[in-house]
C-alpha positions in Angstrom: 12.0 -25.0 5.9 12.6 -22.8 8.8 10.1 -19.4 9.3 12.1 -16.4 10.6 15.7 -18.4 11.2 16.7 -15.3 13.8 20.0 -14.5 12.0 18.4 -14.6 8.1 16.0 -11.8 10.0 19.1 -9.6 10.8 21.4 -10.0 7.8 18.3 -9.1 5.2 17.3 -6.3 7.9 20.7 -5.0 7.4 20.5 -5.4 3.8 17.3 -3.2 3.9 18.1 -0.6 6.5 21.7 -0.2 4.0 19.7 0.1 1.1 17.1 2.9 2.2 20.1 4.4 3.3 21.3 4.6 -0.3 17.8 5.4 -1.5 17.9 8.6 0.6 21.3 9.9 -0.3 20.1 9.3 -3.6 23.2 7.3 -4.8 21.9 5.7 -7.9 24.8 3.1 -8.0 24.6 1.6 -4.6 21.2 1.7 -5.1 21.7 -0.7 -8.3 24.1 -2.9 -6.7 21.1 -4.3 -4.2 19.7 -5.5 -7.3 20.2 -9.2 -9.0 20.9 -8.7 -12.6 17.6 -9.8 -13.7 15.9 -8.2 -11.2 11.8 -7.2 -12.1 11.1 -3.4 -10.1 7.6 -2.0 -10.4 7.0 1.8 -9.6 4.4 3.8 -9.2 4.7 5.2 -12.7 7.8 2.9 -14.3 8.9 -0.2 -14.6 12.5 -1.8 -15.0 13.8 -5.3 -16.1 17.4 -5.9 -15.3 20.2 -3.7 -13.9 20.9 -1.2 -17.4 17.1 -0.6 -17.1 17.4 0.3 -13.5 20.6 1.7 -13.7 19.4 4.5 -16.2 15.9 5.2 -14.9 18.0 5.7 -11.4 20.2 8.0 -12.8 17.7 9.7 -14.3 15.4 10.5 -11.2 15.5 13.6 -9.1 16.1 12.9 -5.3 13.5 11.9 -2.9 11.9 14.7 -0.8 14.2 14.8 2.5 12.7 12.9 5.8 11.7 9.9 4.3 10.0 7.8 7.4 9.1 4.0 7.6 6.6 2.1 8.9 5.0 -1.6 10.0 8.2 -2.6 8.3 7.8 -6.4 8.3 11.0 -9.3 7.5 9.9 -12.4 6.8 13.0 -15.2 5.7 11.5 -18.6 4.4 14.2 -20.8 5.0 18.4 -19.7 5.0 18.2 -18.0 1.0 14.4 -16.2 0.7 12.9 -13.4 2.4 10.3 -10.9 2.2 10.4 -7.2 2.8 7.3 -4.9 3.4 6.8 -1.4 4.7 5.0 1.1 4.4 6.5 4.7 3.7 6.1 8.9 4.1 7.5 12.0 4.1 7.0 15.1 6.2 4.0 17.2 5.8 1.7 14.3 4.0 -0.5 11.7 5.9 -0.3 9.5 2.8 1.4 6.1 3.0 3.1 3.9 -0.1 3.9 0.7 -0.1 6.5 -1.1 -0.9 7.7 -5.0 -1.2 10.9 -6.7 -2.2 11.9 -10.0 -2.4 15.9 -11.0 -1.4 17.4 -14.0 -2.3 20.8 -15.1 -1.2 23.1 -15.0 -4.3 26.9 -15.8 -4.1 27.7 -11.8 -3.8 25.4 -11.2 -1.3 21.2 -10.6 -0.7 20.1 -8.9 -3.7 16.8 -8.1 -4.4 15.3 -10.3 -7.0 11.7 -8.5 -7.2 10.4 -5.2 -6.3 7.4 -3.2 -6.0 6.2 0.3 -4.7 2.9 1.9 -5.0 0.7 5.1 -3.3 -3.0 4.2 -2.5 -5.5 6.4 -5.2 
C-alpha cells in the first residue's frame, strides 16, 4: 500500500474543497450526494445512518453562519480507494475551533464519504 499516492491527495482534496462548498451554500442535496448510502455522520448534537437520515436532518437545518474558515486541513489516502480527511473549522467573531473527520472511499460513482464526524471542544 502506497501513503499519500500524489494524485489520490488531489482528487479527494477536490472532493473536499467541492463539498465545503456545498456545505456553505447550504444545498442540502449536493450535500447528500458526497455521502455513500450507508454512510455513519456524527454531529455535535445528531446523528445519521444512511442517506434518508441525512437527507432529512439536512433539509431540516438552518444555514451555517456566513465566513466559515478552515484550518490544519490534513489528506491522508492509504492506498488508490481510502483516505482520511481532517480539519479543523471557525467562523468570524469566535476563537473556538471544531473538528471535523471523514473518511472517503472510492466507490464506482465517485469518492463518497463513508464515515463522518464533527465536534466543538467543551
Amino acid at each position: 500500500m502506497q501513503l499519500n499516492r500524489p494524485d489520490v491527495v488531489a482528487e479527494v482534496t477536490a472532493a473536499f474543497t467541492d463539498y465545503e462548498e456545498a456545505l456553505t451554500a447550504d444545498d442540502a442535496d449536493r450535500i447528500v450526494a458526497f455521502f455513500a448510502p450507508a454512510a455513519v455522520r456524527f454531529g455535535v448534537a445528531d446523528q445519521q445512518v444512511g442517506l434518508d437520515e441525512q437527507r432529512a436532518w439536512r433539509r431540516a437545518q438552518p444555514p451555517l453562519p456566513p465566513g466559515r474558515r478552515l484550518k490544519d486541513t490534513i489528506v491522508t489516502a492509504y492506498g488508490n480507494d481510502v483516505a482520511v480527511v481532517t480539519t479543523l473549522f471557525g467562523y468570524p467573531g469566535s476563537d473556538v475551533l471544531g473538528r471535523q473527520s471523514q473518511t472517503w472511499v472510492r466507490l464506482p460513482a465517485g469518492w463518497r464519504i463513508v464515515t463522518a464526524h464533527v465536534s466543538h471542544p467543551q
